[in-house]
C-alpha positions as CSV (number, residue, x, y, z in Angstrom):
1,X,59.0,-44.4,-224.3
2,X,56.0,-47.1,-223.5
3,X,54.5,-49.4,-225.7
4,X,50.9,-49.1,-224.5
5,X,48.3,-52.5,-225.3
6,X,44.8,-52.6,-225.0
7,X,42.6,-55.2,-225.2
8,X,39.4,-55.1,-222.5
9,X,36.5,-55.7,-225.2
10,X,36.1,-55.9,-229.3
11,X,39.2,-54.2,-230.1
12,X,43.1,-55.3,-229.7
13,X,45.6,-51.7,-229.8
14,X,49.1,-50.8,-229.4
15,X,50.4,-47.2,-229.1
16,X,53.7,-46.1,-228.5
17,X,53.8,-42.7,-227.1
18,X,56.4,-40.6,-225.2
19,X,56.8,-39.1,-222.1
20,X,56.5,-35.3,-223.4
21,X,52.8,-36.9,-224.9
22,X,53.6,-37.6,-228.3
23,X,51.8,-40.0,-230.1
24,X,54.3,-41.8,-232.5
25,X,52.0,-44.8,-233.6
26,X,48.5,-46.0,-232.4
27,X,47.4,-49.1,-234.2
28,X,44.0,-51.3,-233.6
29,X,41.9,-53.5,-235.0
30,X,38.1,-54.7,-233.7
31,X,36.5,-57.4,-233.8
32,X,32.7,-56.7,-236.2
33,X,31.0,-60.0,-236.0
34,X,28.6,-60.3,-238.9
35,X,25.5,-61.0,-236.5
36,X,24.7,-60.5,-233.0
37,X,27.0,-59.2,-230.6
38,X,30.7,-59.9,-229.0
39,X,31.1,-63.0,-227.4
40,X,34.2,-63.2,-224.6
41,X,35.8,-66.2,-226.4
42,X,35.7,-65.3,-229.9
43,X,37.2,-62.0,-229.0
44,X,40.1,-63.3,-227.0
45,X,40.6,-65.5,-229.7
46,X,41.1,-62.3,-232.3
47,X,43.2,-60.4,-229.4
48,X,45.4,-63.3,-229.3
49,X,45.5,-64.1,-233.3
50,X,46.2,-60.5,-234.3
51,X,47.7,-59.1,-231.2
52,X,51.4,-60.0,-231.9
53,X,51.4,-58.7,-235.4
54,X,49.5,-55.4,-234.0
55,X,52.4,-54.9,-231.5
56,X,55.1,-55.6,-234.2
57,X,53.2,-52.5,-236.5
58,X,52.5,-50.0,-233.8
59,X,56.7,-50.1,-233.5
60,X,57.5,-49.8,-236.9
61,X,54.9,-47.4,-237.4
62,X,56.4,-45.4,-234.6
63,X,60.0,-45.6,-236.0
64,X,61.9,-47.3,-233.5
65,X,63.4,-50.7,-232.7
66,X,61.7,-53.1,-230.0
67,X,64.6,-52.0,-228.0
68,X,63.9,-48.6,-228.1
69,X,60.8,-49.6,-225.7
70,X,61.3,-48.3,-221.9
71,X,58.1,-49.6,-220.5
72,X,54.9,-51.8,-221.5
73,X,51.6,-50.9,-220.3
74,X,48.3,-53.0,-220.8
75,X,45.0,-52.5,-219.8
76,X,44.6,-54.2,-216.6
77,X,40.7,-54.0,-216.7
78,X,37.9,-53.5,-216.3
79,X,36.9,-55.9,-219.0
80,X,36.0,-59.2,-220.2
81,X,38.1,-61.4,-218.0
82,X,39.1,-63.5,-221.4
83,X,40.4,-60.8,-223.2
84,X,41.9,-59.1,-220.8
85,X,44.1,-62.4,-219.6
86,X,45.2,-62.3,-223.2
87,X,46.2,-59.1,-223.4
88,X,48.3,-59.4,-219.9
89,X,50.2,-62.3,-221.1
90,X,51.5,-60.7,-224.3
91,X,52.3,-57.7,-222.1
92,X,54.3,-59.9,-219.7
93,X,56.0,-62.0,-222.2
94,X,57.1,-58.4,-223.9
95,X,58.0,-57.0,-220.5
96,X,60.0,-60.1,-219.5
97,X,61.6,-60.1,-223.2
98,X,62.7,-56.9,-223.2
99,X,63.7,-56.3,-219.4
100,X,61.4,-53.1,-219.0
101,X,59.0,-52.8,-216.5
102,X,55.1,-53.3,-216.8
103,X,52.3,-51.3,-215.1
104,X,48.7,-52.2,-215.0
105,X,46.5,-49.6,-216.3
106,X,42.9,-49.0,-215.2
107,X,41.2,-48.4,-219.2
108,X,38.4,-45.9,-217.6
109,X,41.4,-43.8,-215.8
110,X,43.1,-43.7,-219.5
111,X,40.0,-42.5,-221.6
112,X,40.2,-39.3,-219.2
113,X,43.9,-39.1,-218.8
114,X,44.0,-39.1,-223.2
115,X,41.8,-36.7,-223.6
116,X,43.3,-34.2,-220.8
117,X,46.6,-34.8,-223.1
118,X,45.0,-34.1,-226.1
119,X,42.8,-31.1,-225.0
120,X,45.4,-29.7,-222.4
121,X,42.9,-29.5,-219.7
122,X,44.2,-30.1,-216.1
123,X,40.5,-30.9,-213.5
124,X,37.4,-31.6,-216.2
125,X,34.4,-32.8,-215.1
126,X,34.7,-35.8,-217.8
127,X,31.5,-37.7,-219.2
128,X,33.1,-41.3,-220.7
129,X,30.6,-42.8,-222.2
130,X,31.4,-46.2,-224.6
131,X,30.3,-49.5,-225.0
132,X,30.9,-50.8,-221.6
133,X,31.0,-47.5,-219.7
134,X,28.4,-44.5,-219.2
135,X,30.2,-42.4,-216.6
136,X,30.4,-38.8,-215.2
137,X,33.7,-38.6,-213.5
138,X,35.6,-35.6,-211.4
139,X,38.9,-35.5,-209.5
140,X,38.6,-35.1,-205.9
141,X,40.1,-36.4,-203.1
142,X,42.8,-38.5,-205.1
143,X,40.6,-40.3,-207.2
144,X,38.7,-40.0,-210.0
145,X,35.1,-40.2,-208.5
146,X,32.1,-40.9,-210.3
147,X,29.5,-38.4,-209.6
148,X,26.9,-40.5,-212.0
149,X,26.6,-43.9,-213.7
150,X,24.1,-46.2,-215.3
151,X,21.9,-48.4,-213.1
152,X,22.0,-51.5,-215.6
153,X,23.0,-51.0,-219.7
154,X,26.2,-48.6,-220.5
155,X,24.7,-46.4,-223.6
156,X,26.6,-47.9,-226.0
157,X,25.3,-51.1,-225.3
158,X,22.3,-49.5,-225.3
159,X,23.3,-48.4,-228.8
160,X,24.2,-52.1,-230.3
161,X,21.3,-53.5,-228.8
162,X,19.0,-51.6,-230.5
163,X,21.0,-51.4,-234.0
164,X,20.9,-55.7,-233.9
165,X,17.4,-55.9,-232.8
166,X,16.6,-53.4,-236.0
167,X,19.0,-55.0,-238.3
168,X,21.7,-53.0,-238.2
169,X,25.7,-54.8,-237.7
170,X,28.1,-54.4,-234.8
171,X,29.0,-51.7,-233.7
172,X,25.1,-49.8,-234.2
173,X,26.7,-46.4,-233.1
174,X,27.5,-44.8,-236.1
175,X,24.3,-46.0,-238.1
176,X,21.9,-44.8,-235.2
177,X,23.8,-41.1,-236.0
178,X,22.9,-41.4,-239.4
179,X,19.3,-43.0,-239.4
180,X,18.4,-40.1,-236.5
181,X,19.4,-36.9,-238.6
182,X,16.7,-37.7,-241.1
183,X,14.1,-38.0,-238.6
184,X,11.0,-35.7,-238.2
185,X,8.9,-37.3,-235.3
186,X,9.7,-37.1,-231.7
187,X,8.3,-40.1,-229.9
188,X,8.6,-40.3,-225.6
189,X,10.3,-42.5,-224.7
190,X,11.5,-43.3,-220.8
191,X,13.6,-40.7,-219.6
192,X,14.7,-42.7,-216.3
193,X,17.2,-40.2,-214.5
194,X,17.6,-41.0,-210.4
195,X,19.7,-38.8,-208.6
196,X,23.1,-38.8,-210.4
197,X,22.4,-41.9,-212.0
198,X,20.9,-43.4,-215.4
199,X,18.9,-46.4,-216.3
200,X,18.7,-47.1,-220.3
201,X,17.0,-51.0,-220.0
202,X,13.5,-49.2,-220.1
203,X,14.2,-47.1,-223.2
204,X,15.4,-49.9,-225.0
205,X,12.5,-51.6,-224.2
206,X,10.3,-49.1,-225.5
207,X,12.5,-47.9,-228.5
208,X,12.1,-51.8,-229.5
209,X,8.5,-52.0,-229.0
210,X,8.1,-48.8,-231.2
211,X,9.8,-51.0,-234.2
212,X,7.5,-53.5,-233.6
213,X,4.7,-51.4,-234.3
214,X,6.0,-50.0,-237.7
215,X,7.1,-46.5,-236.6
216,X,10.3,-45.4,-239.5
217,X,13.4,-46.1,-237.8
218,X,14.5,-43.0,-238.3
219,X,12.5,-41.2,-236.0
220,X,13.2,-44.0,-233.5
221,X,16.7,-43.2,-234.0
222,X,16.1,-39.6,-233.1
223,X,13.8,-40.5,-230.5
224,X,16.6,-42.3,-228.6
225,X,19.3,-40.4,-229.2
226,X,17.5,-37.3,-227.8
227,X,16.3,-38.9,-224.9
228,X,19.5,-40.2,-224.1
229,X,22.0,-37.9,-224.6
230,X,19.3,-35.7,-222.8
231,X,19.8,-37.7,-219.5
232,X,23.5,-37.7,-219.9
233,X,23.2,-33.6,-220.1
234,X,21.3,-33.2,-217.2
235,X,24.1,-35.5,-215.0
236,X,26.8,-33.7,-216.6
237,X,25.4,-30.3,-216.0
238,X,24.4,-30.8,-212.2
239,X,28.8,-32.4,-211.9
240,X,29.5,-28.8,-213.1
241,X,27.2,-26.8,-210.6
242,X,28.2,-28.8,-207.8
243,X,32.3,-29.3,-208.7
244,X,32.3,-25.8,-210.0
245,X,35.1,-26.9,-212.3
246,X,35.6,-25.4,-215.7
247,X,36.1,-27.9,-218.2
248,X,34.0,-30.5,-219.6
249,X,35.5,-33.4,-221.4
250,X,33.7,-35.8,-223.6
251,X,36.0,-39.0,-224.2
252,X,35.2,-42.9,-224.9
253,X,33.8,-44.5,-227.9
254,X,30.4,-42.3,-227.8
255,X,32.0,-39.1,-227.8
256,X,32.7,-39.5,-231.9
257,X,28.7,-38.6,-232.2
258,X,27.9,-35.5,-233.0
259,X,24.4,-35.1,-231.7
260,X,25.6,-35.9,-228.4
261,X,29.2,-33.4,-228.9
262,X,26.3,-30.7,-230.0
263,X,24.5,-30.8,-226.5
264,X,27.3,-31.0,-224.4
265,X,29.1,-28.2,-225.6
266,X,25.5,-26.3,-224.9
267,X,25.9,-27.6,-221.1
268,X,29.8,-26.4,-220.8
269,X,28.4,-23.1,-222.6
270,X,25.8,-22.6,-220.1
271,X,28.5,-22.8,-217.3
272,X,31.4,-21.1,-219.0
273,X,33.2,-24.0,-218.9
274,X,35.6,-25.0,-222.0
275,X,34.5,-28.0,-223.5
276,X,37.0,-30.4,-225.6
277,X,35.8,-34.1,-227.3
278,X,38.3,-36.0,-227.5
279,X,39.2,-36.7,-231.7
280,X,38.0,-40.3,-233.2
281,X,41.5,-41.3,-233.0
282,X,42.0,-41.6,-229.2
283,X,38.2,-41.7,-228.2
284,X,37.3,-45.8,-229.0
285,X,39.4,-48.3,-227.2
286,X,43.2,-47.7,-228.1
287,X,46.9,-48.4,-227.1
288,X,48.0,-44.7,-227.1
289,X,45.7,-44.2,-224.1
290,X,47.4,-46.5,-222.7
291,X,50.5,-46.1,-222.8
292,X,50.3,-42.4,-222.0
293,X,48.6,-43.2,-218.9
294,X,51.6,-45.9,-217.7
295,X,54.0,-43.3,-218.1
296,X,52.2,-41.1,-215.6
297,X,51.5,-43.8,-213.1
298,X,55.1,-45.3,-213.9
299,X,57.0,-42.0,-213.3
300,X,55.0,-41.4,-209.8
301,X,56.5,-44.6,-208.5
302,X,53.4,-47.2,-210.0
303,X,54.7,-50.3,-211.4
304,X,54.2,-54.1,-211.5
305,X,56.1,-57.6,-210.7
306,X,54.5,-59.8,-213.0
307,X,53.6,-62.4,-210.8
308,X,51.5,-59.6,-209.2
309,X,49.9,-58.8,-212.7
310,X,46.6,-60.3,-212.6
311,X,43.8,-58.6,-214.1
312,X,40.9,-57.0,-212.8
313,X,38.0,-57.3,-214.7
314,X,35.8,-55.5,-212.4
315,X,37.9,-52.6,-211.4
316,X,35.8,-49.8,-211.1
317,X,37.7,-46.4,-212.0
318,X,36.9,-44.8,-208.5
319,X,39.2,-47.5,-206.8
320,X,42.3,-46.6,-207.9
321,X,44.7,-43.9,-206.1
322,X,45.6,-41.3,-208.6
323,X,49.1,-40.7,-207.0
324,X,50.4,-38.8,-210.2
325,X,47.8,-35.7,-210.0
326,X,48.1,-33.4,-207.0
327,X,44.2,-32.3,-205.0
């Protein structure tokens, strides 16, 4: 049984989940400033305010005593160095507590390993797309390479950027999703696709200069999400023709749009691929990913000391050995 904590960005989590994959609690909270965007200190500061009481009701949501508790994960990174560094030392100070090991997870390596859990798939081609991360990923060679990323802005940033320059609140995802279904007008926008990789700074730009002309932010809404989603399509299907795998998984905090669901599943149709999204639940920034994924690593042999637990807030997801998965 591992208590799994995350804390990389805006939200603080902590799952508990077993080792035949059951998901016995998953509790998180994020930080929603009322203007602008996340800054590093304010949300270590929540991590560290609201983590300890976070922990304490993912266990007693999950039924068991503190005891109970085999192993503690945490996200190791990537992430914002000051949130991370608070998450690690309430995962060490458990670890050390309750004499159970701790193992250093890598939260892009999670998203996928949750949502091969959840949809049963064993070699997707995965597209993780989130706040921080816009990512096509594949297994090969013992890691989980990235076939495609963005050049500069992940989409969700992308997202929140927009939604605060148009006076929406943090996080702009879900209001975007909304605003864009009433739409009616397609405008062009930048559609900046090179080679496997994405660049989103240049349809911001031009998505903002649109508001500032007076064109209805609903069809600005539309306009963006069809452009992007449209260049994360075209990545995703070209991973499929040249992987040849056949399964297409859409995970990270993204993947709850529909718009975005809708398209891919046309890509995995086009391919005969199965296609799973991984549920709200486990597809924004959570423990249960987490912890799930320590158990893996921790059963092939993967553990920490904690003086060797610093984090790594730049740890990309193709640096990692993937010892638990056999190719």
């Amino acid at each position: 049984m591992c208590l799994g904590l995350e804390g990389t960005a805006h939200s603080f989590g902590a799952g508990v989940v077993t080792d035949d994959g059951k998901v016995l609690s998953n509790v998180w909270d994020m930080l929603s400033p009322r203007e602008g965007g996340i800054h590093p200190r304010e949300a270590s500061r929540h991590h560290a305010e609201l983590g300890p009481s976070i922990v304490k009701q993912a266990i007693e949501k999950a039924g068991v005593q503190p005891q109970d508790v085999d192993l503690i994960a945490f996200s190791r990174g990537p992430g914002l160095g000051p949130c991370l560094r608070v998450t690690a030392t309430i995962a060490r100070t458990l670890s050390l507590h309750l004499g159970v090991p701790l193992v250093g997870v890598n939260h892009c390596v999670a998203h996928v390993e949750i949502g091969c859990l959840e949809s049963g798939f064993q070699d997707p081609v995965t597209v993780y797309v989130s706040g921080g991360n816009t990512q096509i990923i594949a297994f090969a060679g013992q890691r989980f390479r990235t076939f495609g990323e963005t050049l500069d802005i992940a989409i969700g940033n992308m997202l929140d950027t927009l939604g605060r320059e148009i006076g929406m609140r943090f996080p702009a995802g879900p209001t975007i999703e909304r605003e864009a279904r009433r739409g009616e007008r397609y405008y062009q926008l930048p559609y900046s696709v090179k080679g496997m990789d994405l660049s989103y700074s240049g349809m911001l730009t031009a998505a903002k200069r649109l508001y500032q002309e007076g064109i209805p932010i609903p069809d600005i809404c539309h306009s963006v999400q069809e452009t992007a989603f449209g260049m994360l399509a075209e990545i995703a299907e070209r991973a499929i023709a040249h992987t040849k795998k056949r399964e297409l998984l859409l995970t990270g905090g993204v993947a709850r749009n529909n718009r975005l669901t809708e398209i891919l599943k046309g890509v995995a149709q086009r391919h005969s691929a199965r296609f799973h999204r991984v549920s709200p639940p486990l597809a924004g920034d959570q423990g249960a990913m987490i912890a799930w994924t320590g158990i893996l690593q921790f059963k092939a042999g993967d553990h920490l000391q904690v003086p060797e637990s610093h984090v790594l807030p730049k740890w990309r997801t193709d640096e990692q050995d993937i010892i638990w998965r056999r190719g």
